[in-house]
C-alpha positions as CSV (number, residue, x, y, z in Angstrom):
1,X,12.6,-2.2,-16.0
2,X,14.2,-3.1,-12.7
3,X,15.8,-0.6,-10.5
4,X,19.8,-1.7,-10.4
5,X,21.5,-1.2,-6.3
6,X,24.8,-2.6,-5.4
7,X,24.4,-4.1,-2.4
8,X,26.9,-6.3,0.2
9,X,26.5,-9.5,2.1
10,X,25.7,-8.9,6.0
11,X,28.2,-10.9,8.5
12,X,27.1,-9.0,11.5
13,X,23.4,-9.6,12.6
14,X,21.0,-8.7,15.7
15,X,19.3,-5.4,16.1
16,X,22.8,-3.8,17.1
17,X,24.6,-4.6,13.4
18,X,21.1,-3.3,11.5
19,X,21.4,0.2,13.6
20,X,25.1,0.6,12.7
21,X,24.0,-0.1,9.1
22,X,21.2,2.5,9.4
23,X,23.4,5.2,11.1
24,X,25.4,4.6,8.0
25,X,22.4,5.5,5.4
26,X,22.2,1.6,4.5
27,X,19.1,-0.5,4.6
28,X,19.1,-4.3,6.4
29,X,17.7,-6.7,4.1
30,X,16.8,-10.3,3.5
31,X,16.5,-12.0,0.2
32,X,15.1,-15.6,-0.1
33,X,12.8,-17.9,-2.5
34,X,12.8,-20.6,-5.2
35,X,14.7,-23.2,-2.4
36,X,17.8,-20.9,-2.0
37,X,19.5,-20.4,1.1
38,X,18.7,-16.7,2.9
39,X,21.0,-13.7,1.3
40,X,21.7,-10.9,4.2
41,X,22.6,-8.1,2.7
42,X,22.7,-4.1,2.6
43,X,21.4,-2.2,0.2
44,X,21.6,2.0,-0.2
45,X,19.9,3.8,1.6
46,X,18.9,6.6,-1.0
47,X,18.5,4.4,-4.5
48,X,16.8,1.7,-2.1
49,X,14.4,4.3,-0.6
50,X,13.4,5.8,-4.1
51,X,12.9,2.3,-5.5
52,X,10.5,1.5,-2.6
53,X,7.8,4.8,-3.6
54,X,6.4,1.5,-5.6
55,X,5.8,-1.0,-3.2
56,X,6.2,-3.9,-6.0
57,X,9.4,-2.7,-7.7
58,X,11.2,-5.0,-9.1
59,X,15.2,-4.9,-8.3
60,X,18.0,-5.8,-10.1
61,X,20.9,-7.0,-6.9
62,X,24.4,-6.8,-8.0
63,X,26.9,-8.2,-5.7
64,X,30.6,-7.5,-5.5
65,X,31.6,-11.1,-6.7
66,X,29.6,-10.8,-9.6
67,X,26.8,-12.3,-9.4
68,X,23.1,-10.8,-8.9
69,X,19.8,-11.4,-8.6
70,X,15.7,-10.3,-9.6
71,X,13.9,-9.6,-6.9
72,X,10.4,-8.3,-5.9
73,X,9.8,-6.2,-2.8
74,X,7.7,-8.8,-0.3
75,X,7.6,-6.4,3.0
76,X,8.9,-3.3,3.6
77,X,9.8,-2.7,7.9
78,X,9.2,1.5,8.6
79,X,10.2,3.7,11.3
80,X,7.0,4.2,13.3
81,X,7.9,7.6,13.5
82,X,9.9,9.0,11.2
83,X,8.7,6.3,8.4
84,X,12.1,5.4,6.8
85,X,12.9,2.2,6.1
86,X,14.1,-0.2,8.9
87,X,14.3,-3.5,7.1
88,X,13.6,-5.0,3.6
89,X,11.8,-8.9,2.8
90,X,13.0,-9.6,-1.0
91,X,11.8,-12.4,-3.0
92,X,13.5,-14.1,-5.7
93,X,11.8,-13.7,-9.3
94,X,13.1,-15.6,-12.8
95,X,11.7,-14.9,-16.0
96,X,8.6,-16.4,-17.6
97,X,6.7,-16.9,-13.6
98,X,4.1,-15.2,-12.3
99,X,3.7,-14.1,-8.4
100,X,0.7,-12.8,-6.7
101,X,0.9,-9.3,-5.6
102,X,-1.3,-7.0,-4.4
103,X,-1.7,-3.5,-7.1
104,X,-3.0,-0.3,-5.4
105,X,-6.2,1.2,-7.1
106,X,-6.6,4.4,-7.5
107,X,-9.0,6.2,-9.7
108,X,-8.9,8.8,-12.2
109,X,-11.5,11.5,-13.8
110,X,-14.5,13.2,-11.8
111,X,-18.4,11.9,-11.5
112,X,-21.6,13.7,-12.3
113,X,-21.7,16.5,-8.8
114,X,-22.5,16.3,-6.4
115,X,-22.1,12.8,-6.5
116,X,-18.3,11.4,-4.8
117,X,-16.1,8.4,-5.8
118,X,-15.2,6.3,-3.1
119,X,-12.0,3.7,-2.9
120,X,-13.9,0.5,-1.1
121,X,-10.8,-1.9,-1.9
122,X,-7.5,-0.3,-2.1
123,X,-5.5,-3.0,-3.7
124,X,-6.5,-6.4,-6.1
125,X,-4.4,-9.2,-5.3
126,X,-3.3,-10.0,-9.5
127,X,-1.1,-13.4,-10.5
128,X,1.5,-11.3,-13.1
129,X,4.5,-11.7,-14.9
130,X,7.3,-11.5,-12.6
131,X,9.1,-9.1,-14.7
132,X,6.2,-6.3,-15.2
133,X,4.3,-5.9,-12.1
134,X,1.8,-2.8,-12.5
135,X,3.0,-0.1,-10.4
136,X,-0.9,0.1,-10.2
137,X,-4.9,-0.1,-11.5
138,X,-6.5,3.0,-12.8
139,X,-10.2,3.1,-12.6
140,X,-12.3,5.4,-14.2
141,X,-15.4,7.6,-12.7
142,X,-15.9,10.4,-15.5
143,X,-19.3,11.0,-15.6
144,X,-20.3,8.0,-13.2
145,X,-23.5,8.7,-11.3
146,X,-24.8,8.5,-8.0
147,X,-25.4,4.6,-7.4
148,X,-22.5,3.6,-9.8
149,X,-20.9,0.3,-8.4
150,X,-17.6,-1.6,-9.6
151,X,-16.6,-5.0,-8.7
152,X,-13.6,-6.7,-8.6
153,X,-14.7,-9.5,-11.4
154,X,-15.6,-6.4,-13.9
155,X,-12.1,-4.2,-13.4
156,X,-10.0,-4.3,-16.7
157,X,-6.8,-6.1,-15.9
158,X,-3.4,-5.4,-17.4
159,X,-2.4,-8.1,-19.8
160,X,-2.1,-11.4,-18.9
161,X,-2.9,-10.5,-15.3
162,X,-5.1,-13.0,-13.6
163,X,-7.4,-11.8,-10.9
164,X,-6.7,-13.5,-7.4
165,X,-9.6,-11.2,-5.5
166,X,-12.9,-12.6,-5.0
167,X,-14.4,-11.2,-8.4
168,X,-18.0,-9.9,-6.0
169,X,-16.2,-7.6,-4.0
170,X,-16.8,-4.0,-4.3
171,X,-13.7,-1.9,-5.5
172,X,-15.6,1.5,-6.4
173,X,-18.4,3.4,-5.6
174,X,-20.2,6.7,-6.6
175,X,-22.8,8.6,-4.1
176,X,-24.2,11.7,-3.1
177,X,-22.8,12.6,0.8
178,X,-26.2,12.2,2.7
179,X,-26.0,14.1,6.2
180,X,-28.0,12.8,8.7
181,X,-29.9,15.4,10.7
182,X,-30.5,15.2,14.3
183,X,-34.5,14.9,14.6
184,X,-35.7,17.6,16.2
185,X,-37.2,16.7,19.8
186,X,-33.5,15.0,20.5
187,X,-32.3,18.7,19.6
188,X,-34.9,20.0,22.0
189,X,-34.3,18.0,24.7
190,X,-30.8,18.3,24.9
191,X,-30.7,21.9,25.1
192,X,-33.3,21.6,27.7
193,X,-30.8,19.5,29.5
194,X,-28.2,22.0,29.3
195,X,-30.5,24.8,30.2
196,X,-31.2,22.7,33.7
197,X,-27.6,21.8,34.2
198,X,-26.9,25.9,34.1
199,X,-29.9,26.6,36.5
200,X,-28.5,23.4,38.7
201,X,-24.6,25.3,38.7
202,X,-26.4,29.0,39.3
203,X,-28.5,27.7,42.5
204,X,-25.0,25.9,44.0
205,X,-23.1,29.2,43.4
């Protein structure tokens, strides 16, 4: 379901115009695809900022003449501080095509302790319905032992998805945390090191 914002057409444009517009609680944006001339416009701050927790949400733009428009979320611009939004990319979507975006994975469920699941690929890049993008792919690990592997080519898609990724890449993992332990004569000889260093500082003094 697509998240509705009333939004206006830009006239004023350089860094200046989209500060004004922020000061004002409204978000800069561009909208383009499918051969269209560029849309400027700005959207509300708050409804835009809630729609953007999913990074492929799909919008529903209503203009003031009337007219409006489906679009997906292409790139989102953040404060590098404060991480609110700065600046919107929007891409046009009709019903019936599919678009390549890129799902988060997460995963869900615990495996065997002391064993740890481990996120090697945070996203799979799916071809999917324009209209219902996954907001994301849940992956499994109850029970999974230490060695368990899962690729890309062997993740359950939603339906209809297509799988973009390279199908060999590693998306989960499940292993034991192995700490390394510094061998003993390195131990040895660095706290004979410090040991000298001390007698070196004593003899100055």
């Amino acid at each position: 379901m697509a998240d509705k914002l009333n939004v206006e057409l830009r006239e004023d444009f350089g860094k200046g115009a989209s500060r004004r517009l922020r000061a004002e609680n409204r978000i800069p944006a561009v909208l383009y695809g499918h051969g269209e001339a560029p849309l400027h416009l700005s959207l509300p701050g708050h409804e835009t900022a809630l729609a953007a927790r999913n990074p492929n949400a799909l919008l529903e733009l209503q203009l003031a003449d009337g007219s409006s428009h489906l679009a997906l979320i292409k790139e989102i611009q953040r404060h590098p501080l404060k991480r609110s939004l700065n600046h919107l990319d929007l891409i046009i979507v009709r019903k019936g095509e599919k678009v390549e975006v890129d799902i988060p994975v997460v995963i869900d469920g615990e495996p065997v302790s002391p064993a740890i699941a481990m996120v090697d690929l945070q996203a799979l890049t799916l071809s999917v319905d324009a209209l219902h993008v996954p907001e994301q792919i849940e992956i499994s690990v109850e029970g999974a032992e230490d060695g368990y592997q899962l690729f890309a080519g062997d993740v359950t898609l939603p339906k209809d998805a297509e799988l973009v990724t390279d199908a060999e890449i590693l998306v989960v993992s499940v292993s034991i945390p192995r700490v390394e332990e510094e061998p003993e004569d390195e131990a040895a000889e660095g706290e004979e090191s410090e040991s000298e260093s001390a007698e070196e500082s004593a003899e100055q003094e």
